[in-house]
N, C-alpha and C positions, 0 to 999 in steps of 0.2 A: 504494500500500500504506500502511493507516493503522496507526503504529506508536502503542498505547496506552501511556504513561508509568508511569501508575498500577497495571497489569495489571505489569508489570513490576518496577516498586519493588515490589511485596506480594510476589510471584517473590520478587526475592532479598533481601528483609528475612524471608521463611519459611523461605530455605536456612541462611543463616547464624544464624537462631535452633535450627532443626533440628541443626546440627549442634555448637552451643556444649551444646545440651542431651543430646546422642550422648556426648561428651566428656567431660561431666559425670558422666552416669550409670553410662559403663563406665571411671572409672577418674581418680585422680587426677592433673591436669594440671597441672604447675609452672612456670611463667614468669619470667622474669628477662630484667633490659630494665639494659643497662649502657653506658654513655657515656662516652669517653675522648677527651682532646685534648692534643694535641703530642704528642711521642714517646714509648712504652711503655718504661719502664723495665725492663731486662733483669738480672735477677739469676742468670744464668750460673754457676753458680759451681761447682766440681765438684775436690775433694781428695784426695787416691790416696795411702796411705799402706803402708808395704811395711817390717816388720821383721823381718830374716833372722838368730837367733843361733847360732851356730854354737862348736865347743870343739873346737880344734886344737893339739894339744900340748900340752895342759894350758892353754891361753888363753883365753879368754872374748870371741870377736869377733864386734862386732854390728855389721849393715850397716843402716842406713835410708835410704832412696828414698822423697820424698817431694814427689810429681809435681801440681801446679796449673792449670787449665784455665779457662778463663772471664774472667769481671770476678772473679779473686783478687788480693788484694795478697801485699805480704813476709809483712807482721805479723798478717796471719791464716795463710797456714803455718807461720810463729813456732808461734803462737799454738796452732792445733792441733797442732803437733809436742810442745811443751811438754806439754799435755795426754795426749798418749797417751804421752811416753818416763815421764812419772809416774804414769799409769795402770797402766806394767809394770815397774814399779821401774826403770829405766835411768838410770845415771848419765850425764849429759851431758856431763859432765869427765874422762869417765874416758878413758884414751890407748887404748880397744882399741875406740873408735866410729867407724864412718864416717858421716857422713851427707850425701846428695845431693841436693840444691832444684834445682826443674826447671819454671820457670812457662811454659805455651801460653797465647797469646792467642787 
């Protein structure tokens, strides 16, 4: 059996022209070609922030639970806690706060 070389490259240098021009024609194709070496940096990071005020007896008591998952540190739940007790007016000195830091690795 004589196997033609030629006959065959024409073969599939007409399939895959046929079909880059199919591709073309219905519809735009987007490509992206990305490369990475050593370990993929993992930015995990996930913040759970919980403010319950409540008014018992005329008192003013606020609870905050505020729970960290991932690659967080301290001073970014610092950090965000700051942020949101000054976002809702809460005084962070005042004696009728509680507040509980809870980091998952």
């Amino acid at each position: 059996m004589k196997v033609e070389y030629k006959s065959m490259f024409l073969g599939v240098l007409t399939g895959i022209i046929g079909v880059v021009i199919l591709l073309f024609v219905l519809g735009n194709v987007e490509t992206e070609l990305s490369f990475t070496t050593g370990d993929p940096i993992k930015k995990n990071k996930n913040i759970n922030v919980s403010i319950n005020r409540t008014i018992d007896n005329g008192e003013d008591l606020t609870n905050v639970i505020i729970k960290g998952s991932g690659k967080v540190t301290r001073e970014e739940l610092d950090a965000e806690l700051e942020r949101l007790l000054q976002e809702h007016g809460i005084d962070k000195n005042n004696s009728n706060i509680n507040i509980e830091i809870e980091i998952n690795n």
